[in-house]
Each structure stands twice: as C-alpha cells, then as structure tokens.
C-alpha positions as CSV (number, residue, x, y, z in Angstrom):
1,X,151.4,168.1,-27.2
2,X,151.0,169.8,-24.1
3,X,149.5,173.6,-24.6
4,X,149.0,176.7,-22.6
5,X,146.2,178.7,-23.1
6,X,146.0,182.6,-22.0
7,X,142.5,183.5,-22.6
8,X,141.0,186.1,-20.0
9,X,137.4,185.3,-21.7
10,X,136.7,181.1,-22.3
11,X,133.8,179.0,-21.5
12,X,130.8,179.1,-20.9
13,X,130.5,182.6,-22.3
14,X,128.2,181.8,-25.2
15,X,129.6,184.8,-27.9
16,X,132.9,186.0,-28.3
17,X,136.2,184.9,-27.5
18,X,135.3,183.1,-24.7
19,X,133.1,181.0,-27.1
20,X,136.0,180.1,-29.6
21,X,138.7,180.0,-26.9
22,X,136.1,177.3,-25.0
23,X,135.8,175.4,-28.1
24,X,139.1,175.4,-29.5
25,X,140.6,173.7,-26.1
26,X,137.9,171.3,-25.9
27,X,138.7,170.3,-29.8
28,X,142.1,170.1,-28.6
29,X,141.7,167.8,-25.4
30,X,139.5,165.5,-27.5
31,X,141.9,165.1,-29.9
32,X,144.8,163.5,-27.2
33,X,146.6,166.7,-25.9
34,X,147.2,168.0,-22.9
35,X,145.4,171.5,-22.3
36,X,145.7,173.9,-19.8
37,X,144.0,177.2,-19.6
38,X,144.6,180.6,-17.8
39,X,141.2,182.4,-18.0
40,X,138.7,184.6,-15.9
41,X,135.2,184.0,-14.3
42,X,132.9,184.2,-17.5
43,X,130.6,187.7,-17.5
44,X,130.6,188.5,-21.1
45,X,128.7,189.7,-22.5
46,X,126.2,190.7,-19.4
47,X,129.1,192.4,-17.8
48,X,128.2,190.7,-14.8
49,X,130.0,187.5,-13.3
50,X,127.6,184.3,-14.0
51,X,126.1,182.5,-11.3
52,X,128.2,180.1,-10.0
53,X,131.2,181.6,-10.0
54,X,133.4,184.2,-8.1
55,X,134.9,187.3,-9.5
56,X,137.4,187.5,-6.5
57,X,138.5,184.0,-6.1
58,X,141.1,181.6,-7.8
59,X,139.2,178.3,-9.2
60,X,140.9,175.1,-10.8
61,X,138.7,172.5,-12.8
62,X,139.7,169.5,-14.1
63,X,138.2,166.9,-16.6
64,X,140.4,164.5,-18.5
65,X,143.1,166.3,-20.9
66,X,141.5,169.7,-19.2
67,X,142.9,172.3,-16.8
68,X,141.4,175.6,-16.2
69,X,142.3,177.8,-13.5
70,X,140.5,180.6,-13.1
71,X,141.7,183.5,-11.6
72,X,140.1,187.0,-10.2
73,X,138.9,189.9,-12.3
74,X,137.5,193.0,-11.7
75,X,134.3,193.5,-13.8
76,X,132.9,197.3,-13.6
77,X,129.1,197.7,-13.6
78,X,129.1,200.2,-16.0
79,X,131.7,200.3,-18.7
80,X,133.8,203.3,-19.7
81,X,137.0,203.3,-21.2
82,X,139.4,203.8,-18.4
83,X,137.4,201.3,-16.7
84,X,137.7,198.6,-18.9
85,X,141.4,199.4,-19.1
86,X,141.2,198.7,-14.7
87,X,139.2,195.3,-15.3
88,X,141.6,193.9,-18.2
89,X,144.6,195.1,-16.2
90,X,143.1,193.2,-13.2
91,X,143.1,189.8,-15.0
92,X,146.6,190.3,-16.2
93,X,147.8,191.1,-12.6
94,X,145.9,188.1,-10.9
95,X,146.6,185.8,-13.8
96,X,150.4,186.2,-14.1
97,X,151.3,184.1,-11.0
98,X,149.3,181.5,-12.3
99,X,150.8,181.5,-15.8
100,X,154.1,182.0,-14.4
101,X,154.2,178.8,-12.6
102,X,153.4,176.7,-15.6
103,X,157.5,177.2,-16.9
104,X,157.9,174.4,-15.0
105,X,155.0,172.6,-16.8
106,X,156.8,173.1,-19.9
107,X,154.2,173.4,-22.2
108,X,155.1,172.8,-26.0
109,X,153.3,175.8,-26.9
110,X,152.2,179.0,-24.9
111,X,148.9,180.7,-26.9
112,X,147.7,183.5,-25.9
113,X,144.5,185.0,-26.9
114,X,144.1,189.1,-27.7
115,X,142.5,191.3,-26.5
116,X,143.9,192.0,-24.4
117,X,147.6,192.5,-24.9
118,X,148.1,192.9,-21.4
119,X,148.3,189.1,-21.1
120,X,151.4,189.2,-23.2
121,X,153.8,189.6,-21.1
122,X,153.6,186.5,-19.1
123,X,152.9,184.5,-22.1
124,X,156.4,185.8,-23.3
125,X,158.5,184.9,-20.1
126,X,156.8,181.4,-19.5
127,X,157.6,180.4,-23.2
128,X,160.8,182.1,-23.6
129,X,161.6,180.5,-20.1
130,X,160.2,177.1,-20.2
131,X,161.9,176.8,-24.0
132,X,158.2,176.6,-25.5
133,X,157.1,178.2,-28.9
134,X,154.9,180.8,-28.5
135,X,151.3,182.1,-30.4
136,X,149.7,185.1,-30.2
137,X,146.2,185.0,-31.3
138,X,144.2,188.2,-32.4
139,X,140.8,187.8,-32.6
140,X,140.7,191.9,-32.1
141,X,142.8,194.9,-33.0
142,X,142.1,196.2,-29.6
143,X,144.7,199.3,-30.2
144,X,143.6,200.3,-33.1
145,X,140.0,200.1,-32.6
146,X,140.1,202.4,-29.8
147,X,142.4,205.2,-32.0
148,X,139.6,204.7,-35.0
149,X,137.0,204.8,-32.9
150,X,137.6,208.1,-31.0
151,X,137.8,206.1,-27.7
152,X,141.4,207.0,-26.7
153,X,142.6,210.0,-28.7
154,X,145.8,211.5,-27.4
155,X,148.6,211.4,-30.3
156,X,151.9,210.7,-27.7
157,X,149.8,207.8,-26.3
158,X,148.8,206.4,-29.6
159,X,152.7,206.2,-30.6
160,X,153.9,204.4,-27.0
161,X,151.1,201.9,-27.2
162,X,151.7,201.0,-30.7
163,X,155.6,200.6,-29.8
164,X,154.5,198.5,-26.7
165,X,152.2,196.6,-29.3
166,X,155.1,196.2,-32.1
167,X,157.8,195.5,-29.5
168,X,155.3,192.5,-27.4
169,X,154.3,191.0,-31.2
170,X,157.8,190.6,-32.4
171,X,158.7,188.2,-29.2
172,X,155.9,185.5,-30.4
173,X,157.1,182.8,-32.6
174,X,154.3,183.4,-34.4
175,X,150.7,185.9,-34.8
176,X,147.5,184.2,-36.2
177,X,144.3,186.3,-36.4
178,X,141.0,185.7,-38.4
179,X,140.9,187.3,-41.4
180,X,142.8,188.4,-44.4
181,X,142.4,192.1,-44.2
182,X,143.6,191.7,-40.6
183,X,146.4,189.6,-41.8
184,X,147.4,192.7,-43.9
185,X,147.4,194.7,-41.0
186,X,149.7,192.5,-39.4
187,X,151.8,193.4,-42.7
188,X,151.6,197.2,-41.7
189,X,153.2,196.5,-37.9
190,X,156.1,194.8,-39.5
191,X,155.0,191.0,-38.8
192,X,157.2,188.8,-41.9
193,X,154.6,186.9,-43.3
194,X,156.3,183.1,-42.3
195,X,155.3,184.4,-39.3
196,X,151.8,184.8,-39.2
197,X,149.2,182.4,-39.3
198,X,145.7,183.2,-40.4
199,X,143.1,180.6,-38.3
200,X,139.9,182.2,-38.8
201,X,136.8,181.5,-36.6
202,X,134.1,178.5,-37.2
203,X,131.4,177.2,-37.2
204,X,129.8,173.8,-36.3
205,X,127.6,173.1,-39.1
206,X,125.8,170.3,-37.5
207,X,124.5,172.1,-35.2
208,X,123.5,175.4,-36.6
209,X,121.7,174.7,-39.7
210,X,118.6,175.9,-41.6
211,X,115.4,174.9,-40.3
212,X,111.8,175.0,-42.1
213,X,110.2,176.7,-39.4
214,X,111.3,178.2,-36.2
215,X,109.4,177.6,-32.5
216,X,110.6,180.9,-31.5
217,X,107.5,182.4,-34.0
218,X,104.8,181.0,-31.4
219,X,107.0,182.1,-28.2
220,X,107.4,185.1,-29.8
221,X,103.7,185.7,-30.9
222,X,105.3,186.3,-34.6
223,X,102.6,186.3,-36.9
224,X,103.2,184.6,-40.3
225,X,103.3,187.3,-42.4
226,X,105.7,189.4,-40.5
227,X,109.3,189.5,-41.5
228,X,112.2,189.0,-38.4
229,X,114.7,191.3,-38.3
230,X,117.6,189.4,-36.0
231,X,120.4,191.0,-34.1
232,X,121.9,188.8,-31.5
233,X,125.2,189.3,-29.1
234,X,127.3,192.3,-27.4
235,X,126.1,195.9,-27.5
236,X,129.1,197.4,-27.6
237,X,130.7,200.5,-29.1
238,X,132.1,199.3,-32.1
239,X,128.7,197.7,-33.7
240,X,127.0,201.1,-34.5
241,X,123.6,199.7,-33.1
242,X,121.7,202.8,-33.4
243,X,121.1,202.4,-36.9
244,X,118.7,199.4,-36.3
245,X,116.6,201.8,-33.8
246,X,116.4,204.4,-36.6
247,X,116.0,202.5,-39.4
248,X,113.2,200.2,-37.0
249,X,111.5,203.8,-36.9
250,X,111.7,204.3,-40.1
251,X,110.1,201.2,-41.2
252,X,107.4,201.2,-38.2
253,X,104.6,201.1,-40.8
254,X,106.1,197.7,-42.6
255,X,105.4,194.2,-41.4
256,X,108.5,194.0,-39.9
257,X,109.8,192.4,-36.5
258,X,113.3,193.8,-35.1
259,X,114.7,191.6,-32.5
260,X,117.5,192.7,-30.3
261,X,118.8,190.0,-27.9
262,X,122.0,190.6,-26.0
263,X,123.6,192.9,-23.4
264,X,126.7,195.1,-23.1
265,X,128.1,198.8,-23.0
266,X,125.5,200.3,-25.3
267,X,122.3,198.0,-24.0
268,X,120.8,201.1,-21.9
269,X,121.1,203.8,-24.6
270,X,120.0,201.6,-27.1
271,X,116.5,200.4,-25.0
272,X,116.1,204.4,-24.2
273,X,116.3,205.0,-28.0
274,X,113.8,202.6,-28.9
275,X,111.4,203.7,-26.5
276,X,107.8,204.1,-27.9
277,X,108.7,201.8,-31.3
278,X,106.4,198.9,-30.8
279,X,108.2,197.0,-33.5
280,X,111.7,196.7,-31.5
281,X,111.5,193.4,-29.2
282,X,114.0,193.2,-26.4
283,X,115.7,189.6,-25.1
284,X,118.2,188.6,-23.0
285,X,120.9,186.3,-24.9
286,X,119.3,182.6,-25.7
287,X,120.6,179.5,-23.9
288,X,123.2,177.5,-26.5
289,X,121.0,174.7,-26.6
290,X,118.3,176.8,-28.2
291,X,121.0,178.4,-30.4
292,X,119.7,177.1,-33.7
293,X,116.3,177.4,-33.2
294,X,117.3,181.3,-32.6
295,X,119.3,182.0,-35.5
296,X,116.4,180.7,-37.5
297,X,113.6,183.0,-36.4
298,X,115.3,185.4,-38.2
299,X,114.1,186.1,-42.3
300,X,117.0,188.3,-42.1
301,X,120.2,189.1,-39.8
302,X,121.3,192.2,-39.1
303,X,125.3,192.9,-39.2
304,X,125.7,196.8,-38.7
305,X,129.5,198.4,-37.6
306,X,130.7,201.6,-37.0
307,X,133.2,202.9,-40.2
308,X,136.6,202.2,-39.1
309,X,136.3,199.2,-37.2
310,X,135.7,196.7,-39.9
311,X,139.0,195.9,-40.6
312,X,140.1,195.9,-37.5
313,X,137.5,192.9,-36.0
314,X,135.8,190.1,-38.0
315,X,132.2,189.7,-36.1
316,X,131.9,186.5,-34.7
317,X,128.4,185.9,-34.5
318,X,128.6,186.4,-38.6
319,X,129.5,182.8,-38.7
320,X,126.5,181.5,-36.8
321,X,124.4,183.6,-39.1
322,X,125.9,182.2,-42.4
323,X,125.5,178.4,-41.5
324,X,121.9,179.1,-40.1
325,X,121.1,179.5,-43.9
326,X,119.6,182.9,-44.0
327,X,119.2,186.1,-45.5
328,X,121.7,189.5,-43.8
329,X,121.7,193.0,-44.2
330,X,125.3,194.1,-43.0
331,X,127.3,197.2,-43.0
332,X,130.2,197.7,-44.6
333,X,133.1,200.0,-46.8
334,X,133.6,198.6,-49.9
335,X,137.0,196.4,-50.1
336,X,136.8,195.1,-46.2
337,X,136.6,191.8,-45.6
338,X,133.2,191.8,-44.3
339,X,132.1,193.2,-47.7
340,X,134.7,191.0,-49.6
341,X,132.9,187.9,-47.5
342,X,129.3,189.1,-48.2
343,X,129.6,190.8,-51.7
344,X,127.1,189.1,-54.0
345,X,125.2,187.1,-50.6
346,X,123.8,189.6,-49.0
347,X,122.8,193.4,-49.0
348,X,125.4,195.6,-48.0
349,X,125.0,199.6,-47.3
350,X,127.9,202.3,-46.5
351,X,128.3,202.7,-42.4
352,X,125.8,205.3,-40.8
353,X,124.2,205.3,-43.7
354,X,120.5,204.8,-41.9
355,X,117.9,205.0,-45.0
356,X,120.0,202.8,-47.3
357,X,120.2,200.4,-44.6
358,X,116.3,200.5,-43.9
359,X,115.7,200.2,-47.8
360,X,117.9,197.3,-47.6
361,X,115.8,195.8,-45.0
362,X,112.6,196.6,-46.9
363,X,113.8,195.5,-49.8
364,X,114.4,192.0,-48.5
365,X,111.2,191.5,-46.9
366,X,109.4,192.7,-49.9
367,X,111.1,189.7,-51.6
368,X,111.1,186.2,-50.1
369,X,113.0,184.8,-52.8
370,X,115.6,186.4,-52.9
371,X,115.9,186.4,-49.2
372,X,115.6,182.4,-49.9
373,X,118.2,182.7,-52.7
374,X,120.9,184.2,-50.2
375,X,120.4,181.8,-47.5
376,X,121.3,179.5,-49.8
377,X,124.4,180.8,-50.7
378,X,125.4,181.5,-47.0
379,X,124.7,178.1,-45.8
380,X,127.0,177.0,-48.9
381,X,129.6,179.4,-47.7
382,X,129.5,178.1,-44.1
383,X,129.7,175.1,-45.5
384,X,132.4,175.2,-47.8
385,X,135.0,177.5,-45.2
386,X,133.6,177.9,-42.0
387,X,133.7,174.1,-40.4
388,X,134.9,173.5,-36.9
389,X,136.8,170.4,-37.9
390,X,138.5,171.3,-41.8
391,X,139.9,174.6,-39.7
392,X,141.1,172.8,-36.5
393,X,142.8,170.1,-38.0
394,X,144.3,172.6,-40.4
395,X,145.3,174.7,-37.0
396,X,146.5,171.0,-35.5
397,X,149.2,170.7,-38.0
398,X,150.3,174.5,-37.9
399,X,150.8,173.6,-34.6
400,X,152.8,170.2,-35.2
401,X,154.7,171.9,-38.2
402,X,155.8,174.6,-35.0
403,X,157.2,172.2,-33.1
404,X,159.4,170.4,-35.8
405,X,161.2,174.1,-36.5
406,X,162.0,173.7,-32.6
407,X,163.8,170.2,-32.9
C-alpha cells in the first residue's frame, strides 16, 4: 500500500511520538510498502532542534520504501502554553503545502498522528481529495489534558475547541489510540465503535530485556547496596515530577539512588527543587543504543502523573520499563488504565499523595524479592501484549481490512 504519514514529531527523537511514529514507518517500509512522512526537525524532548538539522528549512530524505520531508517549525526556548500553541500551529502552517501536494500521490491511506489536531485539516482534504481512507491516531488527548490540567481554563473556549475536535474526528474513516480507557473516551465524543481502532504502543522485546547486572552501576559510582530509583523521559506538566523531589527528601536517610534523566518544560523547576538533596542524580537522556543497559540500572522505575491526566495519555516510556523486567512504583486513581495495567505488578499510590508514594519506594527497597517477583511479572506482561511485531502485523491487516471496505 502506499501510506501518508502526518507526524510533526518522528525519528530520531528517542521518547515519545516521534519514537513510535519513527518505528511504525520503518516496520511499514520493511515490510513492502510505500511510506511517506510529513514531519518536523526532531527537538523533543530537549526543546531544542538536534544537531544536524534546521528548524527553518524544508528537508527531503530518502532510503528505499522511505520518504520524509521535513518541514519548518518554530521551537520556543522556554515553553508556556500560548507558546506551544505558536510552535504546533507553525508546523501545521509550513507542513500543509507539503501534505497538500501528496493528492496527487494518491496515497491508499492518509494517517495522521495527534497531538496535535492542528495537522488535521490537511490530512482531511488530501484524503477526502485524493479518494484515500483516512486514520487519525491519538497517542494524546491533547484537549482534554489541557482543561483537566488547569492549563487553558476559559469555559466558551473549552466548548468551541471540543466542537472543532468532534467536528475534525468525525471526517476520519477511522480513530485509533492506545488504550482502552482512551477508547472509551472516544465513546464519550460520539466516535461509533466500527470506527475506532485501538493500536496500542510496543515494545521490542529483543532489545530491551532484563539484564543480571547493569554497567551504568560503575559509571554511575552506584554502590552495591544502594537501591536505583529510575525516572527517564520528558519533564513536562502532566507527569507530576515533584513528588520524586519530595519523596527523594523524604527518604534522604535510606540507601536509596534517585535518577532523573531527561529534559523538558518542568526540567529547571525541578533541578531548583532538588537543590541540596545529594541523593537526586541529574542526566541528560541516554543514547538508544545504551537504552537497555539504562532501563536496567534501575531496582525500581518510577511512573508518577498528575490526577486527571491518566486517562487521557498512556505513558510511553511505561513500555520500556515493563520489558526491561523490573520493579515500578507508579501513580495512579484506582480504575485507570495505568492502574488496571499495573494492579497486582507493581505498587501503586493515589496522585499527590507524597508519603504513600515514598513508603512505596521504601517498601520496595526494603524487599529485593518482591522487587524480583514484579519484574518478573512485567517482563511477562511485555512479553505477552507489548511486541513490536504481534501489534504491527495486527495494525497491517486493520489497515488491509480498510482498504477492502473502499473497493
């Protein structure tokens, strides 16, 4: 088949979207098909356009079944809400040329990747245009993170963006997203359920797995009878980071590591926090290639959110934490999906709930077996639901079954 991808965030952005959007085009070209993708400069999750690159100039690269065109984006320095609003707007301006042309490409199928919704609209009108079927895929309730959330408040522009929302969703052939509970949201906008699709995100198992010992311990200067505490990816509004800092304070007198590698929004605040608690370690994100060897320092992963938004985004770094076969501490209201996933592998506490969350964590480093006992039943669980190929194939044939309804 020959597919369109809309995907302001792809490769080689290491977390995220651009992470799954990378991978799931690559799967796609290896498999035969003819891919082309619409897609910014990466910068996530540094906020900062890689090296390489250019934030201001259109790019194409090609390699066998593979097209990506890169287009301009703005990318703000310091990230506020109206800003971020500017820089996804600036994609969807510079991109829309680009994906405009491609109704003469024809493409089979048109998928488009949100957030944001702004790329929508040309995903719409090349598809409806070019006679293709069209996908959206949510990896992120965008909208309705940002009225749970607090970050955009006023009640007239909560009901016209979630009519712009309804109206935009109801022109796609079909909406996939990543999890069940957000599958049930779709319910709630009006989505009939022959229309949705529910292609969660994956894992390669091959690669991340459990490993006896980690190297990162004699990089780190770990000694062997402290316990790693692990978060790794964006700092961002909706993970509620500060409860690692306070509950890090908290347990300052336990043999206890906290490791906190990544960038974004909340990265400065965060550091400031921390300051003067030797047992919070700061890193920069870790190159793929030493992905696994990363996961694995941890003894346990931490997983916090912010009450509200756990229903509304399914964490993708859980499911590199899951195959790496270790223990987590995560964050979460009883009947979300993140609980429903982790109930009975992991120790979950309420959201915000800072001295539940530390007992957690000293609960688990008190007790190496039943750390041991949970990584087992993670690594199962990655193994059993989470692999790259049994959910791509299963995506490949949603895909074919698409285009026989449009013979």
């Amino acid at each position: 088949m020959k597919l369109l991808l809309i995907s302001t965030n792809y490769s080689p952005e290491l977390t995220g979207i651009g992470k799954y959007s990378g991978e799931m085009a690559q799967w796609l070209a290896e498999q035969g098909h003819e891919v082309r993708v619409v897609c910014a400069p990466p910068y996530y999750p540094e906020w900062q356009v890689h090296a390489g690159f250019s934030g201001w100039k259109y790019k194409k690269e090609t390699s066998d079944n593979l097209t990506v065109y890169r287009c301009p984006i703005w990318v703000p320095k310091k990230v506020s809400g109206l800003k971020r609003l500017v820089h996804l707007a600036s994609f969807a301006a510079s991109s829309l040329p680009v994906v405009l042309r491609h109704i003469f490409w024809r493409a089979d199928v048109v998928f488009c990747v949100e957030p944001p919704l702004f790329n929508s609209f040309g995903a719409i009108v090349t598809a409806k245009l070019s006679g293709a079927k069209s996908v959206l895929h949510i990896q992120d309730f965008e909208v309705d993170a940002a009225f749970e959330l607090g970050i955009v408040k006023a009640g007239w522009l909560k009901k016209f963006i979630y009519g712009v929302e309804r109206f935009l969703m109801r022109r796609f052939d079909r909406v996939s997203t990543i999890s069940l509970s957000m599958m049930n949201l779709l319910d709630k906008k009006q989505i009939d359920r022959e229309r949705q699709l529910f292609f969660p995100n994956w894992v390669d198992t091959s690669i991340i797995h459990p490993l006896q010992r980690s190297s990162y311990r004699n990089e780190l200067n770990i000694a062997d009878d402290q316990v790693v505490c692990l978060y790794s990816g964006n700092m961002g509004l909706k993970q509620g980071l500060e409860i690692i800092i306070d509950a890090a304070e908290l347990l300052e007198n336990e043999k206890i590591v906290f490791l906190m590698a990544g960038f974004g929004a909340a990265v400065d605040v965060l550091k400031g926090k921390s300051a003067g608690i030797e047992k919070v370690v700061w890193l920069p994100l870790q190159p793929f290639e030493k992905l696994n060897e990363f996961l694995n320092v941890a003894d346990i992963h931490l997983l916090p959110q912010q009450a509200g938004a756990a229903d509304l985004v399914m964490p993708s770094k859980l499911t590199g934490m899951l195959s790496s076969g270790r223990s987590i501490v995560a964050t979460a209201d009883e009947g979300t999906e993140v609980h429903t996933v982790l109930n009975g592998m992991a120790e979950i506490t309420r959201p915000g709930d800072v001295d539940d969350f530390a007992e957690s964590i000293k609960k688990l480093a008190k007790d190496a077996d039943l750390r041991s006992e949970y990584g087992i039943k993670n690594r199962y669980y990655a193994e059993q639901n989470l692999n790259v190929s049994a959910i791509m194939q299963r995506f490949e044939n949603e895909l074919n079954n698409l285009l026989e309804v449009k013979k």
